[in-house]
DSSP file (Angstrom, degrees, kcal/mol; ACC not computed):
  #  RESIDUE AA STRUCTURE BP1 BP2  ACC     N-H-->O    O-->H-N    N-H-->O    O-->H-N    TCO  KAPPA ALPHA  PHI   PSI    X-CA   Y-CA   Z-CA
    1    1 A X              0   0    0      0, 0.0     2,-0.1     0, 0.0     0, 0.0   0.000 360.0 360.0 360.0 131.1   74.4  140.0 -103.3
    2    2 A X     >  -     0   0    0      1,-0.1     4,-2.2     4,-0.0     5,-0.3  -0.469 360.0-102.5-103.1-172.5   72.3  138.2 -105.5
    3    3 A X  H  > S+     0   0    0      1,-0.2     4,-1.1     2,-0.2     5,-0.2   0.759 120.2  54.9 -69.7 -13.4   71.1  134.6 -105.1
    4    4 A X  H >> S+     0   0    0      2,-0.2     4,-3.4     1,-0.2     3,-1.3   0.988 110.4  42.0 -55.5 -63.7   73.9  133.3 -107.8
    5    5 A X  H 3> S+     0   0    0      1,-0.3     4,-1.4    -3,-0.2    -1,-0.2   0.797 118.9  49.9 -77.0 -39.4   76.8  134.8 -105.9
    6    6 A X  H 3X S+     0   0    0     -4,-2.2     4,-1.7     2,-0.2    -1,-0.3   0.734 107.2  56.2 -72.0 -14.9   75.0  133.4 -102.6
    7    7 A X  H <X S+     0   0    0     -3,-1.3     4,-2.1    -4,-1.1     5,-0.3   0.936 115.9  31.8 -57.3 -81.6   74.7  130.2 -104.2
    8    8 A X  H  X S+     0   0    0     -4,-3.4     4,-1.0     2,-0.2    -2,-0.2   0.778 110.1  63.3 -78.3  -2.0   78.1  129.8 -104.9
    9    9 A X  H >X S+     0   0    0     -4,-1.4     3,-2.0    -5,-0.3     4,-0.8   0.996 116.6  39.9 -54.4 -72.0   79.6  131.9 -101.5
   10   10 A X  H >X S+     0   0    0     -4,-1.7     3,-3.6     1,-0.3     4,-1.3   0.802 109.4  60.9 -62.8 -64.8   77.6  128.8  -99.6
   11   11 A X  H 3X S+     0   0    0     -4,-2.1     4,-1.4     1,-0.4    -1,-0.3   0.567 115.8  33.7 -47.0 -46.0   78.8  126.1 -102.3
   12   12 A X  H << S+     0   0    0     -3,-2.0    -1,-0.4    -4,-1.0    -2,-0.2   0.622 110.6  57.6-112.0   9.6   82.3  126.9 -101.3
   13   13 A X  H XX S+     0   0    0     -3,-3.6     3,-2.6    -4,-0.8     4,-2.1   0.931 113.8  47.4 -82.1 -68.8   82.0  127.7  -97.5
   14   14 A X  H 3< S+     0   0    0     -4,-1.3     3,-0.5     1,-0.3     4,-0.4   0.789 110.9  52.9 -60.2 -43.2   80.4  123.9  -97.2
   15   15 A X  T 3<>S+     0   0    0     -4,-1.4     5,-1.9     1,-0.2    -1,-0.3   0.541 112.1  35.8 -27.2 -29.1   82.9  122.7  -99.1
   16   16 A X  T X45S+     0   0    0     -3,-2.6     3,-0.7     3,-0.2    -1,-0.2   0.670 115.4  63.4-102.5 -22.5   86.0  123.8  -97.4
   17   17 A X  T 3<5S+     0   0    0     -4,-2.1    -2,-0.2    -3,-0.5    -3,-0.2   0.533 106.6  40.1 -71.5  -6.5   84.0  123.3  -94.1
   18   18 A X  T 3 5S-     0   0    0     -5,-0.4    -1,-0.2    -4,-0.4    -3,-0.1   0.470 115.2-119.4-120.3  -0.2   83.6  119.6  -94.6
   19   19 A X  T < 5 +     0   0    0     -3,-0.7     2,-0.4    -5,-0.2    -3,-0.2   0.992  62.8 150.9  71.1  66.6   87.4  119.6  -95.9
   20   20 A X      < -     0   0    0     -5,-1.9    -1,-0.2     4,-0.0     5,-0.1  -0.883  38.9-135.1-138.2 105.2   86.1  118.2  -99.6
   21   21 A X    >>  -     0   0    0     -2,-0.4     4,-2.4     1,-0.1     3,-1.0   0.001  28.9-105.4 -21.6 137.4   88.2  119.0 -103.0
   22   22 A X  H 3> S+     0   0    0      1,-0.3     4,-2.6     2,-0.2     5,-0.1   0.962 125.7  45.8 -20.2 -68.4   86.5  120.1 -106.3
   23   23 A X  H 34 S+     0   0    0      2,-0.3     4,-0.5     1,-0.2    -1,-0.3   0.438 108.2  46.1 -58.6 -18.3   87.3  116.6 -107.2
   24   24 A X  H X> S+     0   0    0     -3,-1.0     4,-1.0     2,-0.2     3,-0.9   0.919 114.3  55.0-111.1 -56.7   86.3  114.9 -104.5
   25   25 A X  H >X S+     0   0    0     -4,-2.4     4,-1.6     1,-0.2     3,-1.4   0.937 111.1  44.8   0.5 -98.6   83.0  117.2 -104.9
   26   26 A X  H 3<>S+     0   0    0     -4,-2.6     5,-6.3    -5,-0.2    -1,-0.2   0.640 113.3  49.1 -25.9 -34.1   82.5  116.0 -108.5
   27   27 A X  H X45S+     0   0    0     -3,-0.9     3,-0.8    -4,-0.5    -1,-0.2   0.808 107.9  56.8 -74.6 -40.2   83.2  112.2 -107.5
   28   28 A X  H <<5S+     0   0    0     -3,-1.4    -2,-0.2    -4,-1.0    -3,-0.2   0.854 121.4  33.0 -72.0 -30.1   80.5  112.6 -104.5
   29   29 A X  T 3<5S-     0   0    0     -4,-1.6    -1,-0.2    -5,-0.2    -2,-0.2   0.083 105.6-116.3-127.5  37.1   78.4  113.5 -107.3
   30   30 A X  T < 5S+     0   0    0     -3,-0.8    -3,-0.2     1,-0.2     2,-0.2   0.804  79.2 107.9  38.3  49.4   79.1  111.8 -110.5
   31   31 A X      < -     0   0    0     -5,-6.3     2,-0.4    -6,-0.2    -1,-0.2  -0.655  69.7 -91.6-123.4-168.0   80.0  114.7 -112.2
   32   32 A X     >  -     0   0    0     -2,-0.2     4,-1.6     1,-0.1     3,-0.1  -0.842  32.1-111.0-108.5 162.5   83.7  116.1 -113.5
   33   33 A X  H  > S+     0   0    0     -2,-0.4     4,-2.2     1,-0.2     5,-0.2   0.773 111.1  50.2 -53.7 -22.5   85.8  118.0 -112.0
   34   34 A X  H  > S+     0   0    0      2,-0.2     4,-1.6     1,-0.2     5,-0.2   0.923 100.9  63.5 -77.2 -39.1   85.3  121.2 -114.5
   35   35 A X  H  > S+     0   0    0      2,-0.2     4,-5.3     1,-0.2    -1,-0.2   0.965 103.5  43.0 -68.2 -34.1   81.9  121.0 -114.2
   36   36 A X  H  X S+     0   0    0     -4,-1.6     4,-1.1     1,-0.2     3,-0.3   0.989 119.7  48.9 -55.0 -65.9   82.0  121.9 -110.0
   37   37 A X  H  X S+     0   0    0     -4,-2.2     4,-1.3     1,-0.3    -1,-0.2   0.772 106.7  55.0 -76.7   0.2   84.8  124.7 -111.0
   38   38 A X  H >X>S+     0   0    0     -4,-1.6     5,-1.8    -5,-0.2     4,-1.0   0.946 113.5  40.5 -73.7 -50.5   82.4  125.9 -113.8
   39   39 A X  H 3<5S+     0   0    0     -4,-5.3    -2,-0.2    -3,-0.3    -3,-0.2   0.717 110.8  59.2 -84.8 -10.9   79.8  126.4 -111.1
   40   40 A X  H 3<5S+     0   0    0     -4,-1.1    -1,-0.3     1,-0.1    -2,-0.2   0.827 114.5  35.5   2.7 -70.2   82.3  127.8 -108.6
   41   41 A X  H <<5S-     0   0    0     -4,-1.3    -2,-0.2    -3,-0.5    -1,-0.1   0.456 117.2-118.0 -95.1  -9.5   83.2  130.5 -110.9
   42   42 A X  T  <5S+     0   0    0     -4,-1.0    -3,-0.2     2,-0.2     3,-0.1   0.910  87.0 111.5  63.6  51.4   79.4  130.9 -112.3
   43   43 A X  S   <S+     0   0    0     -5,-1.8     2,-0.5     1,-0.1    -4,-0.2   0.194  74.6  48.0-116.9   5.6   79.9  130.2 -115.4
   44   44 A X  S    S-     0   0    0     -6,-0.8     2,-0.4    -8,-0.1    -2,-0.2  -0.976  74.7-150.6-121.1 136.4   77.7  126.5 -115.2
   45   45 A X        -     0   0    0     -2,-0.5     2,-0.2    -3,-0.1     3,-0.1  -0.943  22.3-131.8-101.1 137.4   73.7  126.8 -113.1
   46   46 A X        -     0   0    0     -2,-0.4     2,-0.1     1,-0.2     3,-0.0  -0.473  13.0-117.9 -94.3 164.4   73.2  123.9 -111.7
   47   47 A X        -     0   0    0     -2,-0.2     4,-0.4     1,-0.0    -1,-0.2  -0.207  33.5-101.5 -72.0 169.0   69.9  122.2 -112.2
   48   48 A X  S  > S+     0   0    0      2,-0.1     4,-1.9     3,-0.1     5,-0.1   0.905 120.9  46.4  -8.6 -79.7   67.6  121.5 -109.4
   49   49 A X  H  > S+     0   0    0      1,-0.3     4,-0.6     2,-0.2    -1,-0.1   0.661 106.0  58.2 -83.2 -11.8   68.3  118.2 -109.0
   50   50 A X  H  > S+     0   0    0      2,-0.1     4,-1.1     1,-0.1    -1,-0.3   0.758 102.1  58.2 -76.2 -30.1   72.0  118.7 -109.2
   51   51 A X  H  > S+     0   0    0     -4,-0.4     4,-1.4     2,-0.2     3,-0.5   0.950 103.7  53.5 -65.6 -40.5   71.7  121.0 -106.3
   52   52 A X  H  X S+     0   0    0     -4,-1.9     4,-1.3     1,-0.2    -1,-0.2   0.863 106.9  50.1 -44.5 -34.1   70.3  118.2 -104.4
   53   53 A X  H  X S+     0   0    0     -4,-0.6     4,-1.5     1,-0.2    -1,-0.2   0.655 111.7  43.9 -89.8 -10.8   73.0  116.2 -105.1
   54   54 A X  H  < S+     0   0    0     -4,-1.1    -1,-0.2    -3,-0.5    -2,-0.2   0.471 116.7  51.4-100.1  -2.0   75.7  118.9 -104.0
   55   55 A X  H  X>S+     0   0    0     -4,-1.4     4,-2.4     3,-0.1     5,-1.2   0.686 112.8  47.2 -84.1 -44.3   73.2  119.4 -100.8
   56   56 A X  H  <5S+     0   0    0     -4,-1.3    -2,-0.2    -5,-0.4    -3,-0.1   0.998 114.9  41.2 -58.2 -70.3   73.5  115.5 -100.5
   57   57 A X  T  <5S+     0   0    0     -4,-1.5    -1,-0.2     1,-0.2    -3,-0.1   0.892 115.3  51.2 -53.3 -18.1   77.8  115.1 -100.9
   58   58 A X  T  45S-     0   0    0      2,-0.2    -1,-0.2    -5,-0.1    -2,-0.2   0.898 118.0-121.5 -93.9 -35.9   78.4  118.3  -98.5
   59   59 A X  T  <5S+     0   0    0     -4,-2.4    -3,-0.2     1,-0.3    -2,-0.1   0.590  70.5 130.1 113.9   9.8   75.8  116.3  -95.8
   60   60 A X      < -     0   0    0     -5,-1.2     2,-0.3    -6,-0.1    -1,-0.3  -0.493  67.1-121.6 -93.5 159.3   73.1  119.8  -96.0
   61   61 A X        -     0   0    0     -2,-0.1    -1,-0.1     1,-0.1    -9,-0.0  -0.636  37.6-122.1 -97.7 167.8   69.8  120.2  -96.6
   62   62 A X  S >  S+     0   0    0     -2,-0.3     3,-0.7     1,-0.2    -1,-0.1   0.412 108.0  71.4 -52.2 -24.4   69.5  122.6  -99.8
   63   63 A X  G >> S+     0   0    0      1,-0.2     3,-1.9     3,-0.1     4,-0.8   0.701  94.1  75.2-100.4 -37.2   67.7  125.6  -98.9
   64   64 A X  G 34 S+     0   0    0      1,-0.4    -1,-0.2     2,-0.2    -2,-0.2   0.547  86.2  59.4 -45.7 -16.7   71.5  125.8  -97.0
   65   65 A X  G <4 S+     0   0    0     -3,-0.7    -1,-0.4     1,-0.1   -54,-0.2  -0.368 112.6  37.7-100.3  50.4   73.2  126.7 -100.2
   66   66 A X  T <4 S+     0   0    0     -3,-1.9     2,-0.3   -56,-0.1    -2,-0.2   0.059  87.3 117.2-148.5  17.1   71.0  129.7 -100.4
   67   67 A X     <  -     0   0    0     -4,-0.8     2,-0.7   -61,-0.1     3,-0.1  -0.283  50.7-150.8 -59.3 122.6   70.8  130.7  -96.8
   68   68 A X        -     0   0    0     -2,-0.3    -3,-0.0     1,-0.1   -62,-0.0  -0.969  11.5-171.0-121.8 138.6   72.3  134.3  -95.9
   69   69 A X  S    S+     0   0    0     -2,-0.7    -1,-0.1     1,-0.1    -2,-0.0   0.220  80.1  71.7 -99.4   7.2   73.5  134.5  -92.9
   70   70 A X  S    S+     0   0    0     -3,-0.1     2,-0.1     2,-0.0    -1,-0.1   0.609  79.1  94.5-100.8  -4.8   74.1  138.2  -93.1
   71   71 A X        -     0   0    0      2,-0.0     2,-0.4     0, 0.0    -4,-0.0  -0.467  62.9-166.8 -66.6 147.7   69.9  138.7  -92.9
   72   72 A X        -     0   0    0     -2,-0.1     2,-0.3     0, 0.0    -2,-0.0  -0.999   8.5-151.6-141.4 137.4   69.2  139.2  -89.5
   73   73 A X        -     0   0    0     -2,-0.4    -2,-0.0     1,-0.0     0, 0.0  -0.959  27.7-107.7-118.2 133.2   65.6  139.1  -87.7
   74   74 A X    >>  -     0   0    0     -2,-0.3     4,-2.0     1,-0.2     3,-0.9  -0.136  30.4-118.2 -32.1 144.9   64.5  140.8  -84.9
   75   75 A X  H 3> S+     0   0    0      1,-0.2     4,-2.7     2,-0.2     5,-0.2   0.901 116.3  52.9 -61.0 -42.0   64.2  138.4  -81.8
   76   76 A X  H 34 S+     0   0    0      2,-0.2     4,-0.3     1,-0.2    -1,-0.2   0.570 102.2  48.1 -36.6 -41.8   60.7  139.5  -82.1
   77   77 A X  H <> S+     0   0    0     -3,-0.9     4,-1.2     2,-0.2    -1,-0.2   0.407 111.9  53.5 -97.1 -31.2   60.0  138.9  -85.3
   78   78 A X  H  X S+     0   0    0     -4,-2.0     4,-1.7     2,-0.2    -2,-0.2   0.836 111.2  47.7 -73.5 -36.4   61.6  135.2  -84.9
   79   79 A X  H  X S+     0   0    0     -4,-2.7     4,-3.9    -5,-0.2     5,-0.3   0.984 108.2  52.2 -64.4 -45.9   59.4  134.5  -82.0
   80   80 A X  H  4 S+     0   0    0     -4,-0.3     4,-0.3    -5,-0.2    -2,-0.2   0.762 116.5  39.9 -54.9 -35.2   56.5  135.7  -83.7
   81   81 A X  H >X S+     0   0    0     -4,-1.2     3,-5.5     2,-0.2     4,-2.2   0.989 112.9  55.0 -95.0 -80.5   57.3  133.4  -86.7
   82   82 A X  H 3X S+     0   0    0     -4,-1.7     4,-3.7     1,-0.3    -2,-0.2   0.655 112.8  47.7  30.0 -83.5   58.4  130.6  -84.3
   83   83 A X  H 3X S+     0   0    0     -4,-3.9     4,-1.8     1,-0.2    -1,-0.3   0.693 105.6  55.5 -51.1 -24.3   54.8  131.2  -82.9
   84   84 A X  H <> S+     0   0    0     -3,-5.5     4,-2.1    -5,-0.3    -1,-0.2   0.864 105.9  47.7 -94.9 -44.2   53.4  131.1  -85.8
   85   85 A X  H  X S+     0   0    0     -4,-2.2     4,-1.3     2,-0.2     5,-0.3   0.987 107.8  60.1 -60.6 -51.0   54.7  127.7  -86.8
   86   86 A X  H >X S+     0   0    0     -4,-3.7     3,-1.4     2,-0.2     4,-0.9   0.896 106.4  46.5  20.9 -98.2   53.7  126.4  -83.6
   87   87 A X  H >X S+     0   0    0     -4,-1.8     3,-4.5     1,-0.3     4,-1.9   0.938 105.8  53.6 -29.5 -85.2   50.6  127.2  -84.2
   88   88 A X  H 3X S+     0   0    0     -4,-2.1     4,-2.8     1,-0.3    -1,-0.3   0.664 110.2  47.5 -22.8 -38.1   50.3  125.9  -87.4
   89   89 A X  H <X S+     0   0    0     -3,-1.4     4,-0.6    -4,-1.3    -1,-0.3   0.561 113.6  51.6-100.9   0.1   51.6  122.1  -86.4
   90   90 A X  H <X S+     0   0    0     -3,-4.5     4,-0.8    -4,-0.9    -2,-0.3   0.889 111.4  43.8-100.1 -38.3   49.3  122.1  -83.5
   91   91 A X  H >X S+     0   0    0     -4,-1.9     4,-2.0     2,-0.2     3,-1.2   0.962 119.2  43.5  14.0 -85.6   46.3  123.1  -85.6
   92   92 A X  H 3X S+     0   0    0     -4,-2.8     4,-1.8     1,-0.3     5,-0.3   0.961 121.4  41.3 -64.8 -44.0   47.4  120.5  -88.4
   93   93 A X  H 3X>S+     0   0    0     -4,-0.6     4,-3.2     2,-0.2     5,-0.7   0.893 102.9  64.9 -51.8 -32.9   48.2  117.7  -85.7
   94   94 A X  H <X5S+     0   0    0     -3,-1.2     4,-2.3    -4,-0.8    -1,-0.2   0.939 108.2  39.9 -67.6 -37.6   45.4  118.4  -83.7
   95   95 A X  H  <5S+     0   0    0     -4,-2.0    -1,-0.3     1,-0.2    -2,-0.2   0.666 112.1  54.0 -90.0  15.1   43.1  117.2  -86.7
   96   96 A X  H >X5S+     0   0    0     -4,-1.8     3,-3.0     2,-0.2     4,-1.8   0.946 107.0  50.1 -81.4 -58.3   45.2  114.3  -87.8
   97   97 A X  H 3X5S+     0   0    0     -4,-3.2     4,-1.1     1,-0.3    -2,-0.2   0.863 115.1  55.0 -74.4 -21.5   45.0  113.0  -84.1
   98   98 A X  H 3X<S+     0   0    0     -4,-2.3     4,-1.0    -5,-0.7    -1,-0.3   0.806 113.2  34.7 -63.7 -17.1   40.9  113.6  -84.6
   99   99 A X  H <> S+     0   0    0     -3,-3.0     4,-2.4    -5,-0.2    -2,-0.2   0.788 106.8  61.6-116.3 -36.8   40.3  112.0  -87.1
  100  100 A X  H  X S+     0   0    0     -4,-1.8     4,-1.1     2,-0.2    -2,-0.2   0.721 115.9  46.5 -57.5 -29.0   43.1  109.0  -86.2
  101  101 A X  H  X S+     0   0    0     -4,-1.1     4,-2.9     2,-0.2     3,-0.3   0.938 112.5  50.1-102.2 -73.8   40.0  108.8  -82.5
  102  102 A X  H >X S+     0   0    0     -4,-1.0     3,-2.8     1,-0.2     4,-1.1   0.828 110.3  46.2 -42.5 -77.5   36.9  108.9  -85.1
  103  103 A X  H >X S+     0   0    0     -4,-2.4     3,-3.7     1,-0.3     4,-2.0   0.597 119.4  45.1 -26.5 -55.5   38.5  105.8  -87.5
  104  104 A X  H 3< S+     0   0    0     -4,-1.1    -1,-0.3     1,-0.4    -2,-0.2   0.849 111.6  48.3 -75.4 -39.0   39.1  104.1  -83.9
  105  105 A X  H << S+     0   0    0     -4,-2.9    -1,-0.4    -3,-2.8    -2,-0.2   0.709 119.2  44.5 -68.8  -3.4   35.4  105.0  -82.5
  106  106 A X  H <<        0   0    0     -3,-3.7    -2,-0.3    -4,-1.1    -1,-0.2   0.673 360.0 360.0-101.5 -32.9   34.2  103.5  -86.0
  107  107 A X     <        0   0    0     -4,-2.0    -1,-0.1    -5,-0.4    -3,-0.1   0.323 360.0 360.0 -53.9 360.0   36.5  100.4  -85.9
């Protein structure tokens, strides 16, 4: 499946999962109603910032209209990544709250 066809697969899963019309769609997001069934049927691409705004009405982050849920990761491979973020916010935290102790020994 490519990311168009996952685009709009998600586009119209959160939509019928939050119980919201085309129209009602189009209203949340100051557009017309043709233009939602254009991008429905993939004949409209949305901009960017129009994707925000159809992440915004449905109540989703964004990266959620391009999610597959049929990739699957080893548990392994999720910890590992997991781990790896971790890491990463203990690392970057570590030196904010270092440097937040210098300014205060400096004060």
């Amino acid at each position: 499946m490519d990311l168009n066809q996952l685009f709009i697969k998600n586009l119209k899963k959160w939509r019928k999962i939050r119980g919201i019309s085309q129209k009602d769609l189009a209203e949340r997001c100051d557009s017309g109603h043709s233009y939602i069934r254009q991008i429905e049927s993939g004949v409209g691409t949305p901009s960017f910032a129009f994707i925000g705004k159809l992440a915004k009405a449905l109540q989703i982050e964004p990266y959620q209209l391009f999610f597959d849920e049929t990739v699957k990761i080893s548990k392994t491979a999720q910890a590992k990544h997991i781990e790896s973020i971790q890491k990463k916010l203990i690392e970057s935290f570590s030196a904010e709250i270092q440097s937040a102790f210098d300014d205060l020994r400096n004060y």
